[in-house]
Every structure is written in structure tokens, then in C-alpha cells.
N, C-alpha and C positions, 0 to 999 in steps of 0.2 A: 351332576356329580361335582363339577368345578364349585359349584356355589356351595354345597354343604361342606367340602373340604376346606374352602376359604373361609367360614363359619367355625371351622374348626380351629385351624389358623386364628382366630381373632379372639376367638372365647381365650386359648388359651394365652395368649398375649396378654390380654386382661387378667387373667391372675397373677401370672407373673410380674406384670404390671404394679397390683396390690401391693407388691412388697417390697415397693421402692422405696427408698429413705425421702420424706419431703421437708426444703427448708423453710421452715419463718422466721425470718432476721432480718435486720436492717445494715448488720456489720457485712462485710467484707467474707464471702466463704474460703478465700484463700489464707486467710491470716493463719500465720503462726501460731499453734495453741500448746503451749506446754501439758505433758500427759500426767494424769490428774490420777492419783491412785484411789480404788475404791470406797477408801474412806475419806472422805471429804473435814477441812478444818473442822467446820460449823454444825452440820449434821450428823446423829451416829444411826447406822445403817445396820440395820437387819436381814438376814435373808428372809423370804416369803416363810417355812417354816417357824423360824426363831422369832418373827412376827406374831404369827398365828399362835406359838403355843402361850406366847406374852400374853397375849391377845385374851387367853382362854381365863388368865388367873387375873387377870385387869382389864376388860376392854375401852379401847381407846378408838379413836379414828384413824384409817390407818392410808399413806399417801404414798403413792410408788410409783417408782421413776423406771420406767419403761426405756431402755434403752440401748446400743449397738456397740461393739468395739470400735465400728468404723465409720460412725456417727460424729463429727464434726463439732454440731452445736450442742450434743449431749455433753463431749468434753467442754465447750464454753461455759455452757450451764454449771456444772461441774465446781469450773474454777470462779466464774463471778457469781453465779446464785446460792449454788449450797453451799460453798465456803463461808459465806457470810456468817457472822457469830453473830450478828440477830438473828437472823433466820435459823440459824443451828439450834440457838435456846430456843426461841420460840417453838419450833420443831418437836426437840427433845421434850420440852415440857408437856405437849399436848397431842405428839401423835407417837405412833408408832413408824417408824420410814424405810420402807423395800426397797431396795437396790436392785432390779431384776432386769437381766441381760436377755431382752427378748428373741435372742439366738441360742441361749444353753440348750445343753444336749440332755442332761438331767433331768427324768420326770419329776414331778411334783405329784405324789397322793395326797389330795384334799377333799373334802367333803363327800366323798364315797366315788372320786372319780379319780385313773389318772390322766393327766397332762403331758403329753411328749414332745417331744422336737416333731415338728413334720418337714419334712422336704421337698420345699417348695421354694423357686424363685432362684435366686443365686445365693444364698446362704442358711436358711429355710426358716422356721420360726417355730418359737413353742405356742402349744395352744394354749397356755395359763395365758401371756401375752397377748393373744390371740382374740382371745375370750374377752377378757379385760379393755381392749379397744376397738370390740365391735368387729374385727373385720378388718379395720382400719390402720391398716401400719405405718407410720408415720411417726419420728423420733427427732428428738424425745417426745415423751407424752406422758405424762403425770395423769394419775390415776386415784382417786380417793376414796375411801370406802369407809363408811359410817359405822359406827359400835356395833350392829347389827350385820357386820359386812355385806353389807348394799352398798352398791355403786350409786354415788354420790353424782359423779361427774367427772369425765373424760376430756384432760386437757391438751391438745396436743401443739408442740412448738417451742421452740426459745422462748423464757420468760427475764426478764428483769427482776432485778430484788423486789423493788416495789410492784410489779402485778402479779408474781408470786404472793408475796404477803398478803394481796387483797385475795387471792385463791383460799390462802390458809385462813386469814378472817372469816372468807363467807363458809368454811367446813365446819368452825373450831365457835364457833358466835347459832351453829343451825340454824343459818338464815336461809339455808335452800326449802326449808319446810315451809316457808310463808312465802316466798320471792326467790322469781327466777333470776339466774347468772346475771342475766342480760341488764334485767333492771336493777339487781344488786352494783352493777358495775355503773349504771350512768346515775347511781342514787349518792354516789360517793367520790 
């Protein structure tokens, strides 16, 4: 009896587990980050709806940023990758860009399903979010999704201007049709 309850005990640890914030950086996680409001200088931001319906009378590739009020390096990201005004035109010109707070409370109806908040963990998470990265909650994580809205490729972690831009080259060039991330990244 000890043993299946401790079983129980640990299963559920692990999910809760799941939906902890993980970092990738090199900086400093204590540093001061000034709070970066929703619309960023460089890129202009869509909600997932106002994506999609764009989406429906143009489609484009469409890239989204996954991420937490109290997420750290989502705000770094924020302020040194998407502020950037290359990256913003580049951006603007060739995708479509979601801003999705992978904690709203807000369903999403899309494609014949809805998406809710579930409650889960200590702040809980939506399944749009959810869905979108596998299972795997970890922020930021940029998300892309092909004119066909297929998932492209699940990027998760602080990027830099420059390995951002080689993310957007390898969506916006459809080099994932012929060559994987991997080799895309040590071909260039």
C-alpha cells in the first residue's frame, strides 16, 4: 500500500513538475529587466485570432511567442530580440507574429475545437499553449507554423538577434523541406 501511494506521490510531482519555467541563458537571472509592454518597438503582434483570420485572406507563416507574465527571459527577449527593427521589418514583412500568454484564461475556438485554461501546477496553462509545445512547458518558446498551419518547429529558450534571424531564415527560405534545423544550423 506504501508503494502505490508513493507512486502516487511522484506521478503527480511530475506533472506538476511539467510546468515549470526552464531557463536558457547565459546572462545573469537576477538582472534588472525593465517591463516591456505587449507591443514590442520592432515587431507588430497579433492575437492568435487576429492571426488566423489574416491568415485566412493571406496566408503567411505564422511564428509565436509562447510566453508568462513572470517569465524573466520572455521579458529579455522582449527587450533585446523583438525590439530589434531588423527583426521587426523582417518579421512584419514575412510572417504573421502571436503574442500568446501561455497562462490566459480565455478560450480559443479553432478548428472545430475549444482550448481552455487547465489547472494545473501553480499557475496552470492553456491547452492552445499546451498543444503547441508538445507537452513541454518551458518559456519562452517560439513556435512556427507553415502557410498550411503545420507546425514547423518548436523552439524553446532565450535567443539572440542573430540565432533568432537564422530561426526566421530557415521558416521564411523553406529550408525545413529539404534539411533538418540541425544541419541547417552548422551549414551556415
Amino acid at each position: 500500500m506504501r508503494i502505490v501511494k508513493g507512486l502516487g506521490v511522484l506521478a503527480i510531482l511530475a506533472f506538476v513538475f511539467a510546468f515549470t519555467c526552464s531557463s536558457n541563458s547565459e546572462e545573469n537571472p537576477t538582472e534588472s529587466v525593465v517591463e516591456v509592454k505587449q507591443e514590442t518597438k520592432g515587431i507588430k503582434w497579433y492575437t492568435w485570432e487576429e492571426a488566423i483570420k489574416l491568415h485566412a485572406d493571406n496566408p503567411r507563416d505564422i511564428v509565436i511567442d509562447l510566453y508568462t507574465d513572470w517569465c524573466h527571459w520572455c521579458k529579455v527577449m522582449d527587450k533585446k530580440t523583438f525590439s530589434d527593427k531588423g527583426i521587426g521589418e523582417y518579421v512584419n514583412a514575412n510572417f504573421y507574429a502571436v503574442k500568446f500568454n501561455a497562462e490566459q484564461k480565455e478560450s480559443i475556438n479553432w478548428n472545430g475545437h475549444e482550448f481552455k485554461h487547465l489547472a494545473a501546477g501553480r499557475r496552470g496553462i492553456h491547452e492552445l499553449a499546451y498543444s503547441l509545445m508538445d507537452g513541454r512547458a518551458s518559456y519562452p518558446t517560439v513556435v512556427y507554423l507553415n502557410k498550411k498551419l503545420e507546425r514547423i518547429m518548436v523552439s524553446p529558450g532565450f535567443k539572440e538577434v542573430p540565432q533568432f534571424k537564422k530561426e526566421l531564415d530557415y521558416v521564411n527560405q523553406e529550408a525545413y523541406k529539404t534539411t533538418s534545423w540541425t544541419d541547417y544550423q552548422n551549414s551556415k
